[in-house]
C-alpha positions as a Python dict, from the first residue, in 0.01 Angstrom:
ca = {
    (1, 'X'): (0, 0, 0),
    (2, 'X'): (31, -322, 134),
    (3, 'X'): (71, -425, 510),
    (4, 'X'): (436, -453, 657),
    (5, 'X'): (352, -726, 862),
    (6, 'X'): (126, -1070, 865),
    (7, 'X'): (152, -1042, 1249),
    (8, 'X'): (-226, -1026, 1363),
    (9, 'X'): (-163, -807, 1642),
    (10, 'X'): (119, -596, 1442),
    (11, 'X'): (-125, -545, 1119),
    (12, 'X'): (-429, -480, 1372),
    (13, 'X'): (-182, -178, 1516),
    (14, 'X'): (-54, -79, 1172),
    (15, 'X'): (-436, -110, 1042),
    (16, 'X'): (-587, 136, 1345),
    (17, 'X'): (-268, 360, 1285),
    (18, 'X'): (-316, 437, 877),
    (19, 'X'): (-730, 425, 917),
    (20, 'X'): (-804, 550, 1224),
    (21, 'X'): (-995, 220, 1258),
    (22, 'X'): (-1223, 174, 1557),
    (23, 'X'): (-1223, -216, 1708),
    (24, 'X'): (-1513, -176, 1889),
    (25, 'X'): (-1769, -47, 1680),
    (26, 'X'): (-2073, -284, 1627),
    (27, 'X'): (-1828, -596, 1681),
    (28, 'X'): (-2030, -938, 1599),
    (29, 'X'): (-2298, -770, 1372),
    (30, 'X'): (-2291, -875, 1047),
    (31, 'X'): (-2290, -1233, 916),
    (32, 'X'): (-1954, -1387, 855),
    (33, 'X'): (-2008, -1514, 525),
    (34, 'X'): (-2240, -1233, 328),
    (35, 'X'): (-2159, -941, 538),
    (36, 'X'): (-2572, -860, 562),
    (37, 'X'): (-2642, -700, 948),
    (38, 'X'): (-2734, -975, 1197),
    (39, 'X'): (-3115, -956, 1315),
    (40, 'X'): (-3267, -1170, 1616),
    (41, 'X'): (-3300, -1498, 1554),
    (42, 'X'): (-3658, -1629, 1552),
    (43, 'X'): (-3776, -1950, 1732),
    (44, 'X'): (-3691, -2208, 1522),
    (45, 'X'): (-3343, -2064, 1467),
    (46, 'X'): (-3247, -2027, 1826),
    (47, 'X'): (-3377, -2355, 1875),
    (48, 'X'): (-3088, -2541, 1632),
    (49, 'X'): (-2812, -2409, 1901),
    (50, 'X'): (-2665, -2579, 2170),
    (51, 'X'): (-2893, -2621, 2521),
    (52, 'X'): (-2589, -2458, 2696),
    (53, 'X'): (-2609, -2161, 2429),
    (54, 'X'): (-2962, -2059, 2454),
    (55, 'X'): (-2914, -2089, 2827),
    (56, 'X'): (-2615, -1823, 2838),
    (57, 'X'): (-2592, -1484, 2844),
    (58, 'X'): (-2659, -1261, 2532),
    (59, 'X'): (-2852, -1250, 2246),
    (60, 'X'): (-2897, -1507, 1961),
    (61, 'X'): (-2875, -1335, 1653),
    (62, 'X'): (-2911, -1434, 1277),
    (63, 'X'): (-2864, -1398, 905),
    (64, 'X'): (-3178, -1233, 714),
    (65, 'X'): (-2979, -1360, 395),
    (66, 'X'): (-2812, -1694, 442),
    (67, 'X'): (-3019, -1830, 820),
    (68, 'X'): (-2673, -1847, 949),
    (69, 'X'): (-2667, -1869, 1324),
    (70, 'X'): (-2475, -1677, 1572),
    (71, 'X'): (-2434, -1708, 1916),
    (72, 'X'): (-2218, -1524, 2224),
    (73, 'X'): (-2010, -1879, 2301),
    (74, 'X'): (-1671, -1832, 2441),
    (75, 'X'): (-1515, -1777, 2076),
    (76, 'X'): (-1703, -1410, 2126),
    (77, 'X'): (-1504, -1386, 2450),
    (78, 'X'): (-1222, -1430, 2343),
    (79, 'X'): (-1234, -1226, 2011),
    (80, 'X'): (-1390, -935, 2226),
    (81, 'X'): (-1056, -929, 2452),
    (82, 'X'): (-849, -935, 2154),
    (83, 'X'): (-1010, -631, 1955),
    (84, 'X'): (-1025, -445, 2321),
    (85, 'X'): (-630, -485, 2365),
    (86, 'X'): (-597, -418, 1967),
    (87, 'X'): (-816, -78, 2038),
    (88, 'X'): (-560, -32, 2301),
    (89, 'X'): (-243, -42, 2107),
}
């Protein structure tokens, strides 16, 4: 059955409705591209992010699989405030 709506924040509503779907479990903890769970990033890794990064709050994480690096920038913020008002609706 398909979605009745493109509409991020109408889907995300429709989406939590039919599955019972929980926004805020384990946000940010698997890699973007290969879906493999995010482990600390080692020295080296952390290193390749920005100064102002490794300076901020939260962990540096990586992917065991494709050495993707992830970081809590203000893109996390900002997706984290969406999926709390989407666990809301």
């Amino acid at each position: 059955m398909a979605l009745a709506t493109e509409a991020p924040d109408q889907a995300a509503e429709e989406l939590r409705s039919r599955l019972g779907l929980d926004w805020l479990a384990a946000p940010f903890s698997r890699c973007q591209l290969d879906n493999a769970q995010l482990r600390p990033a080692g020295a080296r890794q952390a290193a390749s992010v920005p100064e102002t990064a490794r300076a901020g709050a939260g962990p540096i994480l990586a992917c065991p699989e494709c050495g993707r690096v992830y970081w809590p920038g203000s893109h996390v913020r900002r997706m984290r405030a969406r999926l709390e008002r989407w666990q809301q609706l």
